[in-house]
Gaussian input, Z-matrix of N, CA and C with variables (Angstrom, degrees):
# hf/3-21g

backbone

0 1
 N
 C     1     B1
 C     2     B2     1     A1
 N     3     B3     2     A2     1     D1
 C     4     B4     3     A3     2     D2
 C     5     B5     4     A4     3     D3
 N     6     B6     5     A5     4     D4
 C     7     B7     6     A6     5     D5
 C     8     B8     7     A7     6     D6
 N     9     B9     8     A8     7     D7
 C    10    B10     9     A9     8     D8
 C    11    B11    10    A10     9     D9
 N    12    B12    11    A11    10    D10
 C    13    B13    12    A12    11    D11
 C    14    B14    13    A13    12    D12
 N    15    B15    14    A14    13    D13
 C    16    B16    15    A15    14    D14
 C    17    B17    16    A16    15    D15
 N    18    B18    17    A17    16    D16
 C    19    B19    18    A18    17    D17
 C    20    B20    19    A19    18    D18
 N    21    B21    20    A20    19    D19
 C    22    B22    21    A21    20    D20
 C    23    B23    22    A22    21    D21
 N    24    B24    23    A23    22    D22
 C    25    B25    24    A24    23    D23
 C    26    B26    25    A25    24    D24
 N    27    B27    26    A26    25    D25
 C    28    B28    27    A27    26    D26
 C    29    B29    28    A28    27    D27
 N    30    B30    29    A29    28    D28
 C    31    B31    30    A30    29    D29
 C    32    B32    31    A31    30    D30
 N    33    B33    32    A32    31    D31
 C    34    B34    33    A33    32    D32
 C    35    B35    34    A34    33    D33
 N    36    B36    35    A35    34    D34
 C    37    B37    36    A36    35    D35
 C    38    B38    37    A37    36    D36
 N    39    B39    38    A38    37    D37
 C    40    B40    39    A39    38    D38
 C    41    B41    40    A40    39    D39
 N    42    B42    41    A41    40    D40
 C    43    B43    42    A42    41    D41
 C    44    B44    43    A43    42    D42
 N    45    B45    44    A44    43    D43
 C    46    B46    45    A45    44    D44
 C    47    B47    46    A46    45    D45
 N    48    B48    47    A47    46    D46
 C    49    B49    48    A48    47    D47
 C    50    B50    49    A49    48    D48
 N    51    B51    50    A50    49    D49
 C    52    B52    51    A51    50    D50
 C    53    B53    52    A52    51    D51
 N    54    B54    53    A53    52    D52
 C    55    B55    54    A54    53    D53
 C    56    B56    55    A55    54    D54
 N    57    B57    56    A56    55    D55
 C    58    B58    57    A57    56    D56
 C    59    B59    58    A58    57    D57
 N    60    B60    59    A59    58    D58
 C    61    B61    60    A60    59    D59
 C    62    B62    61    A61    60    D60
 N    63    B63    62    A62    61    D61
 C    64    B64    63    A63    62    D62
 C    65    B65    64    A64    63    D63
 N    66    B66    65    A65    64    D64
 C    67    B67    66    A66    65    D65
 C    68    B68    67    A67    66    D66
 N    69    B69    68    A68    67    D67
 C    70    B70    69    A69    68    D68
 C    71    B71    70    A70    69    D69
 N    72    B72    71    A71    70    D70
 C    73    B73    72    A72    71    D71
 C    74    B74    73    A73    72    D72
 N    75    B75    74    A74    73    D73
 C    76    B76    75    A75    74    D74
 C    77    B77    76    A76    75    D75
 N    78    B78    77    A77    76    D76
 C    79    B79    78    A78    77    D77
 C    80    B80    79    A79    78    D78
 N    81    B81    80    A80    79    D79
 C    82    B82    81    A81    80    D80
 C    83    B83    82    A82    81    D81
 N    84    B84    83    A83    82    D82
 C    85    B85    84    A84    83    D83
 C    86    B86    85    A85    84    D84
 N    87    B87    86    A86    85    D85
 C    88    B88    87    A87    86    D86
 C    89    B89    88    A88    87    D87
 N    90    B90    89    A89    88    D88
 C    91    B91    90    A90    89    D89
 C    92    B92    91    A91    90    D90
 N    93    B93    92    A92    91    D91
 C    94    B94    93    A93    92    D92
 C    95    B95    94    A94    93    D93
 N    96    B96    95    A95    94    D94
 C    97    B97    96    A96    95    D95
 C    98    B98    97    A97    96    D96
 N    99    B99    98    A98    97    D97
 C   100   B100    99    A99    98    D98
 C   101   B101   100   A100    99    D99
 N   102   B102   101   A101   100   D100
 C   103   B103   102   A102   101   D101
 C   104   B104   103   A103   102   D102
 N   105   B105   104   A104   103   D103
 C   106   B106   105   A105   104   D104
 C   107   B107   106   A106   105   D105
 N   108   B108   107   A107   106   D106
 C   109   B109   108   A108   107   D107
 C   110   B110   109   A109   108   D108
 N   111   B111   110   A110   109   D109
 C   112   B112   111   A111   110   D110
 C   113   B113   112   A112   111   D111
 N   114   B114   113   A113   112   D112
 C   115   B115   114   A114   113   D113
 C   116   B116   115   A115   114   D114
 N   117   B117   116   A116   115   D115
 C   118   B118   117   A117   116   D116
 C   119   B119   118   A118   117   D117
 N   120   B120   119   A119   118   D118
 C   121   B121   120   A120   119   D119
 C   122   B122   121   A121   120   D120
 N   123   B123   122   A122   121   D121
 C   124   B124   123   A123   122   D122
 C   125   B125   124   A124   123   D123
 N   126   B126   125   A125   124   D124
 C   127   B127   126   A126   125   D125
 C   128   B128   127   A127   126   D126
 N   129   B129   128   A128   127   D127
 C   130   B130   129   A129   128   D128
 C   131   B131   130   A130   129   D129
 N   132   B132   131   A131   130   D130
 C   133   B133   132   A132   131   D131
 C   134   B134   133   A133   132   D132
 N   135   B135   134   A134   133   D133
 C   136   B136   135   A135   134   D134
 C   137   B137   136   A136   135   D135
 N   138   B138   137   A137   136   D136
 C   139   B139   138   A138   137   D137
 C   140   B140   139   A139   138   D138
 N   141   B141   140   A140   139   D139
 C   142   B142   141   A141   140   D140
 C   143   B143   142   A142   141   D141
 N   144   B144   143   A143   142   D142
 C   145   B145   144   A144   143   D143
 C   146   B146   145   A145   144   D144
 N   147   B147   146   A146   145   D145
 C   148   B148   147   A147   146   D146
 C   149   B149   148   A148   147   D147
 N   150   B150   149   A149   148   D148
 C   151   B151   150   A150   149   D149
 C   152   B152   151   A151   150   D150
 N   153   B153   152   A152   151   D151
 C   154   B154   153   A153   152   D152
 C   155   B155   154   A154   153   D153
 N   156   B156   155   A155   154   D154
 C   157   B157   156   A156   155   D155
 C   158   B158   157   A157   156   D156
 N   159   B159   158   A158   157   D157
 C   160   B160   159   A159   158   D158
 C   161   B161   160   A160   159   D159
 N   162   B162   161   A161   160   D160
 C   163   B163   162   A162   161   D161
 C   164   B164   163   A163   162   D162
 N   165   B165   164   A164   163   D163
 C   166   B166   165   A165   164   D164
 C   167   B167   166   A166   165   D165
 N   168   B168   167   A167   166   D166
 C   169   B169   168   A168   167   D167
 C   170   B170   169   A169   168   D168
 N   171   B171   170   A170   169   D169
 C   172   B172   171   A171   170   D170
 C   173   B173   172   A172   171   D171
 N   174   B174   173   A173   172   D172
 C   175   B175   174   A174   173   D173
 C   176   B176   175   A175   174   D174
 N   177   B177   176   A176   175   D175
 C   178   B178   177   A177   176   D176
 C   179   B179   178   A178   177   D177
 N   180   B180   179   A179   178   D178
 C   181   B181   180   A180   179   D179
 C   182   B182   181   A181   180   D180
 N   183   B183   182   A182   181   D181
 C   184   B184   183   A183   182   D182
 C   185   B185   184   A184   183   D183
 N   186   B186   185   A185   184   D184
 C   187   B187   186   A186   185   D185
 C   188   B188   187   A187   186   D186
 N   189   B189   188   A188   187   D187
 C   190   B190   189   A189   188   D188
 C   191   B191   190   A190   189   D189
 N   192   B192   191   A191   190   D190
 C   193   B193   192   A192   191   D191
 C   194   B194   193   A193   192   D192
 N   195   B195   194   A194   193   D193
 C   196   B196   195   A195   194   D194
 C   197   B197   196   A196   195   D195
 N   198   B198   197   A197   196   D196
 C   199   B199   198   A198   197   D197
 C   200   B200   199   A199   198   D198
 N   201   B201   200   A200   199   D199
 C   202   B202   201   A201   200   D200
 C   203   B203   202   A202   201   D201
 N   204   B204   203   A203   202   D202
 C   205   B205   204   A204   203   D203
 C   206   B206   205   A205   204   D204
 N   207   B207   206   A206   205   D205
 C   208   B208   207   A207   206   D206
 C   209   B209   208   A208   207   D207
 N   210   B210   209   A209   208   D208
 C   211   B211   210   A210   209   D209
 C   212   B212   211   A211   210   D210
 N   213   B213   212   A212   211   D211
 C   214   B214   213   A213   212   D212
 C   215   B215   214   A214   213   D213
 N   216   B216   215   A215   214   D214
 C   217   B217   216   A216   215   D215
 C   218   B218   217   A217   216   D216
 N   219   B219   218   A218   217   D217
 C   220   B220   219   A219   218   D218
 C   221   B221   220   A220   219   D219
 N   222   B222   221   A221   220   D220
 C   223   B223   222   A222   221   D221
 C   224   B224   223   A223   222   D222
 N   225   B225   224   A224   223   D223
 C   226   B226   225   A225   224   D224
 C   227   B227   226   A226   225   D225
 N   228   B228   227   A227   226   D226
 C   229   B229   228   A228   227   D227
 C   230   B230   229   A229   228   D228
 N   231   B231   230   A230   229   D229
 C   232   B232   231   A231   230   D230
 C   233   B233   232   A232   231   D231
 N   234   B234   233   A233   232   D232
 C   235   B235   234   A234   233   D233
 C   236   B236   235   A235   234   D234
 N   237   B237   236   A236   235   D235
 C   238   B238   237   A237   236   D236
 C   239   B239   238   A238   237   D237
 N   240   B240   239   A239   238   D238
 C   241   B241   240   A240   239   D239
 C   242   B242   241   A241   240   D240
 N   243   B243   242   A242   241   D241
 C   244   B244   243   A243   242   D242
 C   245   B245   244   A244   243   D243
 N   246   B246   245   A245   244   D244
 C   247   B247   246   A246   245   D245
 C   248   B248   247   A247   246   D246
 N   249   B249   248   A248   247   D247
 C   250   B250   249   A249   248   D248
 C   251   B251   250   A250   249   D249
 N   252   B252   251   A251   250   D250
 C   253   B253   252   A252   251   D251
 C   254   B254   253   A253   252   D252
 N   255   B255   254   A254   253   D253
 C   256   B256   255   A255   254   D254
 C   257   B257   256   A256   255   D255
 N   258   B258   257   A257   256   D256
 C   259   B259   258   A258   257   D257
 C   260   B260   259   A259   258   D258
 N   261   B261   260   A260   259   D259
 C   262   B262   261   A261   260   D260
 C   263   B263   262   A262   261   D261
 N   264   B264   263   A263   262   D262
 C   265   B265   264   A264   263   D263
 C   266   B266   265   A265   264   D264
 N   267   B267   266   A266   265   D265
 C   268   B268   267   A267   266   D266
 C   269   B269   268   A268   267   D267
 N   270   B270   269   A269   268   D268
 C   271   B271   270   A270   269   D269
 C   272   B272   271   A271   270   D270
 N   273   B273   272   A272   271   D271
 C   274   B274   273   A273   272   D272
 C   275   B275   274   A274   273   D273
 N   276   B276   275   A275   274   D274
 C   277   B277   276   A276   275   D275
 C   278   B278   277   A277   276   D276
 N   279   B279   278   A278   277   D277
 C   280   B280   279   A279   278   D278
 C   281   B281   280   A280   279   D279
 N   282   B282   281   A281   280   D280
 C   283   B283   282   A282   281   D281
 C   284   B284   283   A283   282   D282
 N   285   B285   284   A284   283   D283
 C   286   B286   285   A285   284   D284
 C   287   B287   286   A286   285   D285
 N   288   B288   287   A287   286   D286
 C   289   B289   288   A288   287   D287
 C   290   B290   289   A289   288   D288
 N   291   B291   290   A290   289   D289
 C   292   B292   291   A291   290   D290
 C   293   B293   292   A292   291   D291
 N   294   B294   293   A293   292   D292
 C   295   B295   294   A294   293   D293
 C   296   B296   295   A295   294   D294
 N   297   B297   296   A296   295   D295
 C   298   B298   297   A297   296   D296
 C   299   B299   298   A298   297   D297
 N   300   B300   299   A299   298   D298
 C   301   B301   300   A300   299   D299
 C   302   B302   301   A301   300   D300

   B1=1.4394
   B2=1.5237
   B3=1.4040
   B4=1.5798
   B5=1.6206
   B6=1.0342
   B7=1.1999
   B8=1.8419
   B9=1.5348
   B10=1.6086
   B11=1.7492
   B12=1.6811
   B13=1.2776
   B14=1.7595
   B15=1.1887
   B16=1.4977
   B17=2.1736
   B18=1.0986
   B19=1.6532
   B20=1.3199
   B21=1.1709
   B22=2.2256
   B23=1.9400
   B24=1.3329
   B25=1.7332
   B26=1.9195
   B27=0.8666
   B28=1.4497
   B29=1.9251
   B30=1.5653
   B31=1.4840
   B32=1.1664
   B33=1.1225
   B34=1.4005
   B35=2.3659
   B36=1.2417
   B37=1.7391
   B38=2.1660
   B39=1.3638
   B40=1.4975
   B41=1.4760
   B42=1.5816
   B43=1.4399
   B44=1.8625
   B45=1.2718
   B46=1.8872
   B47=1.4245
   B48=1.2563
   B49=1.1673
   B50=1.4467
   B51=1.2203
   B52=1.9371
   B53=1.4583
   B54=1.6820
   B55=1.7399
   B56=1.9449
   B57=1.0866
   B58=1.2933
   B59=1.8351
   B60=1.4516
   B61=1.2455
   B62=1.3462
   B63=1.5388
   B64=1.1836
   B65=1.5844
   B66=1.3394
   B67=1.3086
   B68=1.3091
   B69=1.3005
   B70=1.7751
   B71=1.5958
   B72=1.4997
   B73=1.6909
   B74=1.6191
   B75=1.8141
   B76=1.4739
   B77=1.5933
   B78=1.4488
   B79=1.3453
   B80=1.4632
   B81=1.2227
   B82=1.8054
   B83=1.8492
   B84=1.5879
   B85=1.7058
   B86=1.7075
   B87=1.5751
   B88=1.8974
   B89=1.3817
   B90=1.1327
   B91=1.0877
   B92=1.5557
   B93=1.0101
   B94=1.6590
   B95=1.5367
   B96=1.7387
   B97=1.0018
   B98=2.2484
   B99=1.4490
   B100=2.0058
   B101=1.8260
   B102=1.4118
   B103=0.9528
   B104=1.4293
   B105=1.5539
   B106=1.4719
   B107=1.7035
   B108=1.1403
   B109=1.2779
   B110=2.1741
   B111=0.9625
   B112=1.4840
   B113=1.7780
   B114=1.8089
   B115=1.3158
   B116=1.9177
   B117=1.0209
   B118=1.2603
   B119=1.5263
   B120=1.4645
   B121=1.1672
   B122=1.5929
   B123=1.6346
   B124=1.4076
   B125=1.2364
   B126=1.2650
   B127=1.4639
   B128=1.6759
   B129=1.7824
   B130=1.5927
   B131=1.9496
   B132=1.0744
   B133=1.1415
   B134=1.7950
   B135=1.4079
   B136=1.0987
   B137=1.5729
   B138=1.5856
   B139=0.9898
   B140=1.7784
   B141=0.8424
   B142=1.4470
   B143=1.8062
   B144=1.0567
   B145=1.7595
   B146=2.1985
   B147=1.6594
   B148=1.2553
   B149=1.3993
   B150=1.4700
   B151=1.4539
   B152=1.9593
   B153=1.5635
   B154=1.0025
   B155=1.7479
   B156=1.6403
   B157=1.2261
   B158=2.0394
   B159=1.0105
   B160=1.6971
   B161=1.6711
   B162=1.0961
   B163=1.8933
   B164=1.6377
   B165=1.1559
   B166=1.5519
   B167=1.2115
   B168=1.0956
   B169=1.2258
   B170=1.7212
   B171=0.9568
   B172=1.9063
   B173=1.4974
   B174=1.2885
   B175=1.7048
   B176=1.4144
   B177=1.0574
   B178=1.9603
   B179=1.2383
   B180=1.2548
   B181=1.7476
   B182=2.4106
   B183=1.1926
   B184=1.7392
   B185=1.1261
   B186=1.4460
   B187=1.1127
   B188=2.0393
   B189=1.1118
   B190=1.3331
   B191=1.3222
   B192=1.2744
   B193=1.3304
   B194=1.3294
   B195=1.7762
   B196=1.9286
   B197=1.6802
   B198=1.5792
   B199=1.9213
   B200=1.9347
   B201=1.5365
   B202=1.4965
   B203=1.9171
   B204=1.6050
   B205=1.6045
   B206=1.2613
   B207=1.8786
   B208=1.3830
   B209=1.0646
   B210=1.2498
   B211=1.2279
   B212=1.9441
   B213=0.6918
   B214=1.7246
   B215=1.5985
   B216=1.4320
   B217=1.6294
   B218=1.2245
   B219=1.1766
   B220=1.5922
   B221=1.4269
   B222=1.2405
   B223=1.4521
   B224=1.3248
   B225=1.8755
   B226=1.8559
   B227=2.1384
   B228=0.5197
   B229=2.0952
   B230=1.5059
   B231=1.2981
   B232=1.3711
   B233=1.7176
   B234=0.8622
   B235=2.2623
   B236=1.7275
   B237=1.1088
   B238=1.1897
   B239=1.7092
   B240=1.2054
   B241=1.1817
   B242=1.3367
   B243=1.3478
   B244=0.9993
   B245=1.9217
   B246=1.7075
   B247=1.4752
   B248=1.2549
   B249=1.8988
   B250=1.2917
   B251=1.2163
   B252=1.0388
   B253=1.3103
   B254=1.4477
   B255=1.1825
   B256=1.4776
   B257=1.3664
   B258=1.0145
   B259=1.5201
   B260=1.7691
   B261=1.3364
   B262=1.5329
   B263=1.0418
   B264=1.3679
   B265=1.4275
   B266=1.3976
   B267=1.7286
   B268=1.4062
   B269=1.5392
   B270=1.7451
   B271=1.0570
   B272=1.6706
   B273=1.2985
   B274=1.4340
   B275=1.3365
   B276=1.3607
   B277=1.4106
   B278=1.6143
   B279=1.4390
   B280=1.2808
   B281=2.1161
   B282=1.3553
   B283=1.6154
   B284=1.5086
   B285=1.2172
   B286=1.1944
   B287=1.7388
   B288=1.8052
   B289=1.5605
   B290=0.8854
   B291=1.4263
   B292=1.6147
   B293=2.0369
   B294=1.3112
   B295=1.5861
   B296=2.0519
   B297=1.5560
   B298=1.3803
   B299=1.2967
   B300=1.2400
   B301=2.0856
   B302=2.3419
   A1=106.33
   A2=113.09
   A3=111.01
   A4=126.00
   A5=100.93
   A6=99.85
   A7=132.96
   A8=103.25
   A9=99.89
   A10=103.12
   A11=101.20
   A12=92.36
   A13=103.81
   A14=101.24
   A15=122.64
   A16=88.02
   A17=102.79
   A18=89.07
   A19=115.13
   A20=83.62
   A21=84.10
   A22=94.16
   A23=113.16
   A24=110.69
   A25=90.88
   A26=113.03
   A27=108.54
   A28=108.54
   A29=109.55
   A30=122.19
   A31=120.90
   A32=134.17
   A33=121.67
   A34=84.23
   A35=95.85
   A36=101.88
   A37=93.60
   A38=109.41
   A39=116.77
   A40=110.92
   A41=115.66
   A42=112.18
   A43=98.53
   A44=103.93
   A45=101.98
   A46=123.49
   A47=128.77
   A48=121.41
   A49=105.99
   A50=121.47
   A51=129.10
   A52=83.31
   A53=82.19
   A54=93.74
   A55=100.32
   A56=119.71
   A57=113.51
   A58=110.25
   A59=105.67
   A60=99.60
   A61=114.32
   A62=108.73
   A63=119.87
   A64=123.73
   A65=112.42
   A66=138.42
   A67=96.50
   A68=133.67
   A69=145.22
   A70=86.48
   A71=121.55
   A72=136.12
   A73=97.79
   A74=123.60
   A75=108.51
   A76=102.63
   A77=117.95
   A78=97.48
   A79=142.67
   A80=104.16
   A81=103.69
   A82=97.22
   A83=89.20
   A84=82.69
   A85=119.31
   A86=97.89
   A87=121.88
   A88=101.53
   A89=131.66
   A90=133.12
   A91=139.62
   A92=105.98
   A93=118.77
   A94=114.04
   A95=111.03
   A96=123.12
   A97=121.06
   A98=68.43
   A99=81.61
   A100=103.51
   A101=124.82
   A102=129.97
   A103=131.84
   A104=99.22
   A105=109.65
   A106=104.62
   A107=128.54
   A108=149.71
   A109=102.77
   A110=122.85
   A111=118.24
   A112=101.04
   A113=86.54
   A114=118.01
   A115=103.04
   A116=97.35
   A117=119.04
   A118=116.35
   A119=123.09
   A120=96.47
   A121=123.27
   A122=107.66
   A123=97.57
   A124=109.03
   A125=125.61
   A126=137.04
   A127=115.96
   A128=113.33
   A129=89.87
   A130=83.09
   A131=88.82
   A132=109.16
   A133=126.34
   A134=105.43
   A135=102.32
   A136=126.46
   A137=103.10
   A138=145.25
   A139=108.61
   A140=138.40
   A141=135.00
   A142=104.47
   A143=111.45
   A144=110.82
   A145=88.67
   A146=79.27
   A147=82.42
   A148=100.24
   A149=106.10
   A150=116.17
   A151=95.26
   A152=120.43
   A153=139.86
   A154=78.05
   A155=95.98
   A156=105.14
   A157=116.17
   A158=109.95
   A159=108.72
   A160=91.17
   A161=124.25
   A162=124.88
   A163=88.32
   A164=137.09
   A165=126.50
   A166=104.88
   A167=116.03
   A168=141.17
   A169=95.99
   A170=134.01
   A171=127.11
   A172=107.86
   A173=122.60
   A174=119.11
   A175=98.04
   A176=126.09
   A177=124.09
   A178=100.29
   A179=107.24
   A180=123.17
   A181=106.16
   A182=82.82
   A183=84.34
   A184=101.65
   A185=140.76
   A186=142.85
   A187=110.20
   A188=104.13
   A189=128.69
   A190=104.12
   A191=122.36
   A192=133.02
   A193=125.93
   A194=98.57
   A195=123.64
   A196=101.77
   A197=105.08
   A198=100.67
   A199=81.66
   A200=81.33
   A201=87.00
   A202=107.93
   A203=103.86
   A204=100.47
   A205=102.33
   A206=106.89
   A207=116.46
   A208=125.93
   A209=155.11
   A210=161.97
   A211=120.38
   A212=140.62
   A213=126.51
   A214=95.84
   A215=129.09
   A216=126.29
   A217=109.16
   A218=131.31
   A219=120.27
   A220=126.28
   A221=96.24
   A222=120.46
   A223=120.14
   A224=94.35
   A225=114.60
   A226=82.37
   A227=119.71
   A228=113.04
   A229=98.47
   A230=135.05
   A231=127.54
   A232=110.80
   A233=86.74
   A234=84.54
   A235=93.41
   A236=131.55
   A237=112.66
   A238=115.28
   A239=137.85
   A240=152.41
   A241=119.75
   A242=121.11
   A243=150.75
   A244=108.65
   A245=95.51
   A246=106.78
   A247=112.61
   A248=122.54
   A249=100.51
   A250=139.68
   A251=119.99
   A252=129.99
   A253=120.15
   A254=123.25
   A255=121.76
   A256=110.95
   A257=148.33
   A258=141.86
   A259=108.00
   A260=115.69
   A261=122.41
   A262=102.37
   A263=143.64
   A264=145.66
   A265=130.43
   A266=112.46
   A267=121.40
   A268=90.61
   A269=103.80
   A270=139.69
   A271=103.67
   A272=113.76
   A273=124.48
   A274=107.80
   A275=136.66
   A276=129.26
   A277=90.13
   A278=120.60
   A279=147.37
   A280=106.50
   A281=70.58
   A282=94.31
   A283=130.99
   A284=110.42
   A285=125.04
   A286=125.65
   A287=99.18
   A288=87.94
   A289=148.56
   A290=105.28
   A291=118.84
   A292=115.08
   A293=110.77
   A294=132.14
   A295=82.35
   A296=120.17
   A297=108.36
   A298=146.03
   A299=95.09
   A300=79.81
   A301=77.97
   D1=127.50
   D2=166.00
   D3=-91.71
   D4=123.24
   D5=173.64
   D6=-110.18
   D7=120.77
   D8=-168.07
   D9=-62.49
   D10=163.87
   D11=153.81
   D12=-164.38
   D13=112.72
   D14=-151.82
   D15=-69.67
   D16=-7.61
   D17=-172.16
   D18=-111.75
   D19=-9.67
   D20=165.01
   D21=-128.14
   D22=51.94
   D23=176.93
   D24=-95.73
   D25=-43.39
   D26=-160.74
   D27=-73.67
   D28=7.53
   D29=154.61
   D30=-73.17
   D31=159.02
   D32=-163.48
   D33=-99.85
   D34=132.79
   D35=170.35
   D36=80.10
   D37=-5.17
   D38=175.39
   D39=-55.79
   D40=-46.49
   D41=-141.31
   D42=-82.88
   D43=30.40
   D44=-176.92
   D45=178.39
   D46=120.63
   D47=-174.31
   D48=-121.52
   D49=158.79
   D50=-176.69
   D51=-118.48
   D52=125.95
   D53=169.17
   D54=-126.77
   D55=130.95
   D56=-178.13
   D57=-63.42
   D58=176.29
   D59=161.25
   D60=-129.58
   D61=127.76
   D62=-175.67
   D63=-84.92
   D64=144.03
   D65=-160.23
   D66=-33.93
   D67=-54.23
   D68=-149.58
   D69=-50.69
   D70=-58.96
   D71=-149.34
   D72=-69.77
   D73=-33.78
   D74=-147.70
   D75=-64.10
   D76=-51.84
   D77=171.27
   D78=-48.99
   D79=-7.42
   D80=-174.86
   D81=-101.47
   D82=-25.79
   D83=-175.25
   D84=-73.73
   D85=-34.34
   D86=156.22
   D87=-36.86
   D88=-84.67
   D89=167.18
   D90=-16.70
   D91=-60.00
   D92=168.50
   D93=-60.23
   D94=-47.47
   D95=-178.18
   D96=-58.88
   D97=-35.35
   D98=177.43
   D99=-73.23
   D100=-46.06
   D101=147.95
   D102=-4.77
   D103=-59.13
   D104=-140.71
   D105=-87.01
   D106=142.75
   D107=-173.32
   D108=-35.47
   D109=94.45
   D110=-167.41
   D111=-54.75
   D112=119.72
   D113=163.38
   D114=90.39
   D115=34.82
   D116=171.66
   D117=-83.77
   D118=131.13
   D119=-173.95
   D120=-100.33
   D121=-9.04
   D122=161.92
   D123=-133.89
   D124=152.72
   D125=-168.04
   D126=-89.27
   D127=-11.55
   D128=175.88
   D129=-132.69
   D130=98.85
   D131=170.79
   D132=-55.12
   D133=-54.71
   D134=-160.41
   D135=-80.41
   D136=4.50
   D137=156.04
   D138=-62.41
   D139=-17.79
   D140=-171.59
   D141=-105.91
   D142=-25.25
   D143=-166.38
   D144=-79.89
   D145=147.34
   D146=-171.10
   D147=-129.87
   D148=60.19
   D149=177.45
   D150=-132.48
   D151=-5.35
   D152=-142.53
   D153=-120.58
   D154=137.29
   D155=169.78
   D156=-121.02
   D157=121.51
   D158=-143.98
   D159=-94.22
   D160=3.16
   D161=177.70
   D162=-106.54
   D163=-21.08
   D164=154.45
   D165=-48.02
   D166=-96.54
   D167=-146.32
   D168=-64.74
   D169=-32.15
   D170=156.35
   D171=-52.84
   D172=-49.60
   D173=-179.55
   D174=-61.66
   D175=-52.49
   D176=171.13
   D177=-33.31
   D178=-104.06
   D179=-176.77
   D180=-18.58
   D181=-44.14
   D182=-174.16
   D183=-70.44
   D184=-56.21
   D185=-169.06
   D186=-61.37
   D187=-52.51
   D188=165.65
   D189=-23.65
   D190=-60.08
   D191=-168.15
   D192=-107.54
   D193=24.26
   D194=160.10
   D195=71.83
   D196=27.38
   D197=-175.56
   D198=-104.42
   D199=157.53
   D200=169.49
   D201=-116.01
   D202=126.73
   D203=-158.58
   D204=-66.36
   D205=163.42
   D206=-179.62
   D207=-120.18
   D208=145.53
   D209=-145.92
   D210=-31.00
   D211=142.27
   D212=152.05
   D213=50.08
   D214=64.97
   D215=-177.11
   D216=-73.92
   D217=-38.01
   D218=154.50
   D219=-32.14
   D220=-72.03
   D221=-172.41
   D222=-34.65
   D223=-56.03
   D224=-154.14
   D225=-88.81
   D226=-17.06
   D227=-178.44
   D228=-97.54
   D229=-19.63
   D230=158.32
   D231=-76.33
   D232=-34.23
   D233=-179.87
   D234=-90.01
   D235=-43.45
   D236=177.64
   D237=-60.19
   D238=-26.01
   D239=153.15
   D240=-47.07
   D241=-54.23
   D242=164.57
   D243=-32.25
   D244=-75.67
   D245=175.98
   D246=-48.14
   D247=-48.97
   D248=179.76
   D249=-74.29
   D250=-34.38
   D251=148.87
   D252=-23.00
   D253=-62.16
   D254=164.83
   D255=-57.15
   D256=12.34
   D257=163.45
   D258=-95.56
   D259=-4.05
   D260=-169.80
   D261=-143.89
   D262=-20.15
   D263=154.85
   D264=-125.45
   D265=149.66
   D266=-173.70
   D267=-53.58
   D268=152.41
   D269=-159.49
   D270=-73.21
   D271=-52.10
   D272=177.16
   D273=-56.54
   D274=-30.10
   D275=-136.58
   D276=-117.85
   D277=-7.34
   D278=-178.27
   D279=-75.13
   D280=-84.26
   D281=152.57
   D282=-24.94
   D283=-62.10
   D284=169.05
   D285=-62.75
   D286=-41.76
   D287=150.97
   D288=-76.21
   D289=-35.58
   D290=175.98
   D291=-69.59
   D292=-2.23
   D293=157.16
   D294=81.14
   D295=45.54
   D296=128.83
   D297=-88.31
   D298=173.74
   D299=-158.47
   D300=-99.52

């Protein structure tokens, strides 16, 4: 999967990083994909409109499901990601997906 990133683009090799996709996602991504409108070109759509605010709609879903949300929810599920990953892969190569320097 490529991922842009308009805030380290003006680095030279900045403006994109390949992050694989790991095993945990293929079934949910299978899923979406069987779903998805034939000949569609991406499967989670509602994710792309940028009139849509996606830390809403996570406090929904969290609340929804009787959790009470926690701080920086972006943030703290990217470092939690982060950590695991480093338990199964070199640290750098970690880094590099998760777009640390």
């Amino acid at each position: 999967m490529v991922v842009t990133s308009p805030k380290t683009e003006h680095y030279a090799g900045g403006e994109s990083r390949v992050v694989p996709l790991f095993p945990e996602l293929r079934p949910h991504l299978e899923e979406a994909f069987e779903r998805a409108t034939p000949g569609a070109e991406f499967v989670l759509t509602k994710c792309r409109d940028i009139d849509k605010n996606l830390r809403t709609h996570l406090l929904r879903i969290i609340r929804k499901v009787g959790l009470s949300p926690w701080p920086k929810l972006f943030q703290n599920l990217r470092s939690t990601r982060e950590t695991e990953l480093a338990e199964d892969f070199p640290l750098h190569v970690v880094c590099a997906w998760i777009g640390n320097s």
